[in-house]
C-alpha positions in Angstrom: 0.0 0.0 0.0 2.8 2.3 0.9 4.4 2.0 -2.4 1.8 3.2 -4.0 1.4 6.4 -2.5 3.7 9.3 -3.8 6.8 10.1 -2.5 6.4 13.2 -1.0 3.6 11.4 1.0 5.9 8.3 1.4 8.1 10.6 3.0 6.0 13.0 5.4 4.6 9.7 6.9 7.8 8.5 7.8 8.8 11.6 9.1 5.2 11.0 11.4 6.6 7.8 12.5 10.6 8.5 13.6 8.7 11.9 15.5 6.5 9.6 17.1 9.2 7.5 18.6 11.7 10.2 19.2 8.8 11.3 21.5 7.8 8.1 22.6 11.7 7.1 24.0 12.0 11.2 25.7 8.9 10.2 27.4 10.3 7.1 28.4 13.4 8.5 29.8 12.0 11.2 31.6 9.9 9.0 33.1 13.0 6.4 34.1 14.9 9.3 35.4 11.9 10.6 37.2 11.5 7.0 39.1 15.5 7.3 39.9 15.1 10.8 41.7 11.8 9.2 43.4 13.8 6.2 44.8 17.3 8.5 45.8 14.6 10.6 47.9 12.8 7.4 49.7 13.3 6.4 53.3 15.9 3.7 52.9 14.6 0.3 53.7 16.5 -1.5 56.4 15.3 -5.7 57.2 13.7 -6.4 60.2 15.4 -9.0 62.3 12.0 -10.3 63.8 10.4 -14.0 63.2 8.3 -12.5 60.2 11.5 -10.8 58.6 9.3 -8.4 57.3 10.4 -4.9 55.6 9.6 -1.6 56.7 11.0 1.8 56.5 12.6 4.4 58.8 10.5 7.0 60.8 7.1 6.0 59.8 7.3 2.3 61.0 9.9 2.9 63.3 9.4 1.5 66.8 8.5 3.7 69.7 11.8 3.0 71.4 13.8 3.3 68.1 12.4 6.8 67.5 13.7 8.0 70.7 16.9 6.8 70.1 17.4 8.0 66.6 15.6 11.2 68.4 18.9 11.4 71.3 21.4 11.2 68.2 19.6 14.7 66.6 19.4 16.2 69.4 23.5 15.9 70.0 23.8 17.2 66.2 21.4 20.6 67.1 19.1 19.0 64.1 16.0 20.4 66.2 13.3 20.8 63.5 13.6 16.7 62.6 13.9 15.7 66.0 10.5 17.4 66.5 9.3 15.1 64.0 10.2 12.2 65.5 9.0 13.5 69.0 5.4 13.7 67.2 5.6 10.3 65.7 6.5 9.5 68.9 3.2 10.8 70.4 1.1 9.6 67.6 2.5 6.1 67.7 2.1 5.5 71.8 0.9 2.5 73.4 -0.8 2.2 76.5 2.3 1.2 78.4 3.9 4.1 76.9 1.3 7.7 77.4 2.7 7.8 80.4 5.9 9.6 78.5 4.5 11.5 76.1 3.3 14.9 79.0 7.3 14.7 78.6 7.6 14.5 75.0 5.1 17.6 74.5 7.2 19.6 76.9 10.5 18.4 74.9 8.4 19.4 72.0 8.1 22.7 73.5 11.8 22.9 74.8 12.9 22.0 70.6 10.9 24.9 69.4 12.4 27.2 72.0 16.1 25.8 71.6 15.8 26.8 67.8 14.5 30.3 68.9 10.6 30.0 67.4 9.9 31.6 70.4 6.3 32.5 69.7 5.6 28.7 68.5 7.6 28.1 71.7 5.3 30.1 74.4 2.3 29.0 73.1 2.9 25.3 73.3 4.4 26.0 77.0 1.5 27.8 77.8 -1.1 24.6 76.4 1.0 22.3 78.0 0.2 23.6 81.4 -3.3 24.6 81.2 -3.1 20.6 80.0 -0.8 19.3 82.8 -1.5 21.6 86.1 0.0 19.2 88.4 3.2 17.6 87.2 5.5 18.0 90.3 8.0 15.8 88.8 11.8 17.6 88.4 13.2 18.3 85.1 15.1 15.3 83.5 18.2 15.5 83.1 17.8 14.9 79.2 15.6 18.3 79.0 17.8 20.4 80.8 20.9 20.1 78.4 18.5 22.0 75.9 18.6 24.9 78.6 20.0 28.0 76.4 21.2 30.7 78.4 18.5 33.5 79.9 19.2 36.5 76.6 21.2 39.2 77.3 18.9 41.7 77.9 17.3 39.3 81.1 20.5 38.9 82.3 21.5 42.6 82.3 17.6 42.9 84.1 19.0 40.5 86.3 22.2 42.5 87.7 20.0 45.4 88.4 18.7 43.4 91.3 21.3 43.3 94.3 23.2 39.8 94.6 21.0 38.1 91.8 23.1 36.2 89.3 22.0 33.7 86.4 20.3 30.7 88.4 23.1 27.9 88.6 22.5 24.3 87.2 22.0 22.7 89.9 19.1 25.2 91.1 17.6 24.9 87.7 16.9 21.0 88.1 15.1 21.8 91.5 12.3 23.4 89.3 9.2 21.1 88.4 8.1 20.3 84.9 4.7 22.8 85.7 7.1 25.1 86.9 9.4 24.7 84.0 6.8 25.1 81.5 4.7 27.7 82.7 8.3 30.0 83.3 9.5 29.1 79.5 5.9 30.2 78.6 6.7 33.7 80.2 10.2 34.0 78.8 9.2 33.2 75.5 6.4 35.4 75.0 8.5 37.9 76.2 10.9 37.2 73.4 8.0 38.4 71.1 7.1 41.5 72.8 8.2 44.5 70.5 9.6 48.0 70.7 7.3 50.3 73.1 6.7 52.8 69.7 5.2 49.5 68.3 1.6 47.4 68.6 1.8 46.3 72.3 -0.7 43.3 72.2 2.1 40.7 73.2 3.3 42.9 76.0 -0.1 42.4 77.5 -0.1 38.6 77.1 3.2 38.2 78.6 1.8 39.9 81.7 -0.8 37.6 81.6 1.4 34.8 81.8 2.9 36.2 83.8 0.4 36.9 86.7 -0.8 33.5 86.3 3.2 32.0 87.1 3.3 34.5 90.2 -0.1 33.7 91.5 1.3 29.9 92.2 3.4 31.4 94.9 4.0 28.1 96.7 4.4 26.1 93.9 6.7 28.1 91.8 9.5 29.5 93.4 12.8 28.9 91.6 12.0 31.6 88.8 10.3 33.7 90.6 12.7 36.4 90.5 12.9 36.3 86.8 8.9 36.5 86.2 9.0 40.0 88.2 11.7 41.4 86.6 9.7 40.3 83.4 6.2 41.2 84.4 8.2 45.2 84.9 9.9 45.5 81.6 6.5 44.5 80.4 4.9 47.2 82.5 7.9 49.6 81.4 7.0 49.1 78.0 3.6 50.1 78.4 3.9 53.3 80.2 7.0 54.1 77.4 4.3 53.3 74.2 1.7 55.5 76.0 4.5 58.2 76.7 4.9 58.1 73.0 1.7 59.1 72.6 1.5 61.7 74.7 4.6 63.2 72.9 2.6 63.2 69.8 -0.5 65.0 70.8 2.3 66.9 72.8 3.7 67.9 69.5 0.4 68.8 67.7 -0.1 71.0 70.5 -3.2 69.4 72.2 -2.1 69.8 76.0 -5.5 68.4 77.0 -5.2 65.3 75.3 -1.7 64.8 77.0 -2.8 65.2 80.1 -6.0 63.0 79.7 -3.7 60.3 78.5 -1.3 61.0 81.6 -4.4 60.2 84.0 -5.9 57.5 82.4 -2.4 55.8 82.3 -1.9 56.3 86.2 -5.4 54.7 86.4 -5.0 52.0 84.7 -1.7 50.9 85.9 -0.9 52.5 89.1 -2.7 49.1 91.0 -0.4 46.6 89.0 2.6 48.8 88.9 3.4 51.3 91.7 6.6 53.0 89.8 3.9 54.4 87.3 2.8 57.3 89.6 6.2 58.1 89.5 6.7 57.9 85.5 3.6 60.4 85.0 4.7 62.8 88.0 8.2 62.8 86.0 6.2 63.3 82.6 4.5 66.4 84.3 7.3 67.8 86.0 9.5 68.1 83.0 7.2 69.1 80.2 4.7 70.9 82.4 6.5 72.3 85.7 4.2 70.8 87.6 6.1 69.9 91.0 5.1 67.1 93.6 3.9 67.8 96.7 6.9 65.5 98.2 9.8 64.3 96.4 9.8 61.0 94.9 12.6 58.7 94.2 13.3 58.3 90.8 12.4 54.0 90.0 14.6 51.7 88.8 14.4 51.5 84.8 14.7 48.4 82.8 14.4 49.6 79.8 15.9 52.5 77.5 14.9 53.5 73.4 17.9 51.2 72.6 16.5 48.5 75.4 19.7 48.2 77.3 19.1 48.4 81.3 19.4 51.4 83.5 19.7 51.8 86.8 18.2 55.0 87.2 15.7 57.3 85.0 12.3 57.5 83.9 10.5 56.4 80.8 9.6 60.6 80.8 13.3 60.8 79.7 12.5 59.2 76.5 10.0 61.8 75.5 
């Protein structure tokens, strides 16, 4: 039949044919490479040395105990995102005999996102995990605490303001309880969040929160004690500062009467919680308004300055 077709025809159809399988064998070999890139990327399969000698893969069919193990080696690398993996396999996976641990895996969960500075991840799982676990009086393991970074800078520089404090020792760490633990890292971590006082101060105000809730367990939490103050008055600090900005602002437009409303409102609504703030808007008034106080007041210890670094003296008026 071919043969007797013409030759031009002859030829276009077997220029049809050899484009067909040129595409045919691309297709083919992008679909060979494609399996190659598929199987380089698997798990790798490892043989089970049980009766059944069955096959399974790493991670997914990975045996409680094994995760935790493979979960120790991470952890010595720094490799925190996978070993949080594993730690919710881990979780998922539990048996019976095993729930008992995972209270501690969450809070390792927790301690993972911290140690890789998510911090706001970080305060909100602390903060679940005690509303979930109120009453978990055991110490911290051993295991948990080597994931302890050091307080930041700026808590530490909070911390010299106060006379003979000093960064809690090792030992005096491990005397704190896992409730304890948690509900401190939530603090600390949320406070890691806050921002500048010129800025939206939402996250300054849940900090406090946390932070009223850790001081109101006055016989159970004791070993950070301390700390959550010094916290819960840099939080206060930055409150009276971002409404001190605003005062400057109506300051600067000339509208006196706003300034001052915004001066007693701020006494009001802080002077309960946080005594120094009489003293911040008597400041505010003396040096922008003359207005002098019946008795002298003692200036209150500042924790925080525009560029956040610690003071020992001044008031947040001195910013604005």
């Amino acid at each position: 039949m071919l043969s007797c077709l013409p030759s031009y025809l002859f030829a276009k159809k077997n220029k049809e044919k050899k484009t067909d399988r040129v595409g045919r064998r691309e297709k083919a070999q992008k679909e060979r490479k494609a399996h190659k890139e598929r199987l380089a990327n698997a798990p790798k399969k490892r043989f089970d040395t049980g009766e059944r000698g069955t096959v399974h893969y790493t991670f997914q069919h990975m045996t409680f105990a094994e995760l935790e193990k493979a979960k120790q080696g991470l952890l010595v690398d720094k490799s925190y995102d996978a070993a949080i993996e594993y730690a919710k396999q881990q979780v998922a996976i539990a048996t019976d005999t095993e729930s008992h641990l995972v209270p501690e895996i969450l809070l390792e969960m927790s301690d993972l996102l911290y140690a890789k500075q998510d911090y706001d991840k970080a305060w909100r799982a602390y903060a679940q995990w005690v509303i979930q676990y109120p009453g978990a009086n055991k110490k911290i393991s051993t295991e948990l605490q080597k994931m302890q970074p050091e307080i930041s800078a700026e808590l530490t520089k909070m911390l010299t303001l106060v006379s003979g404090s000093s960064i809690l020792s090792e030992t005096e760490l491990l005397r704190s309880s896992l409730s304890e633990h948690a509900a401190f890292r939530a603090v600390d971590a949320a406070f890691r969040c806050t921002q500048d006082p010129d800025r939206d101060q939402t996250q300054t105000h849940v900090t406090i929160e946390l932070a009223d809730k850790f001081l109101q367990n006055k016989d159970q939490f004791k070993t950070h004690r301390m700390i959550v103050e010094l916290i819960r008055a840099a939080c206060y600090e930055k409150l009276i500062a971002s409404e001190l900005s605003v005062c400057a602002f109506y300051r600067s437009q000339g509208d006196h009467e706003a300034v001052k409303t915004r001066l007693t409102l701020l006494e009001e609504a802080y002077s309960t919680k946080f005594p120094d703030t009489k003293k911040h808007v008597i400041a505010y008034r003396t040096k922008h308004y003359g207005e002098t106080p019946a008795e002298p007041i003692e200036a209150p210890t500042t924790l925080l300055t525009k560029t956040s670094t610690p003071s020992t003296k001044g008031h947040a008026a001195d910013r604005f």
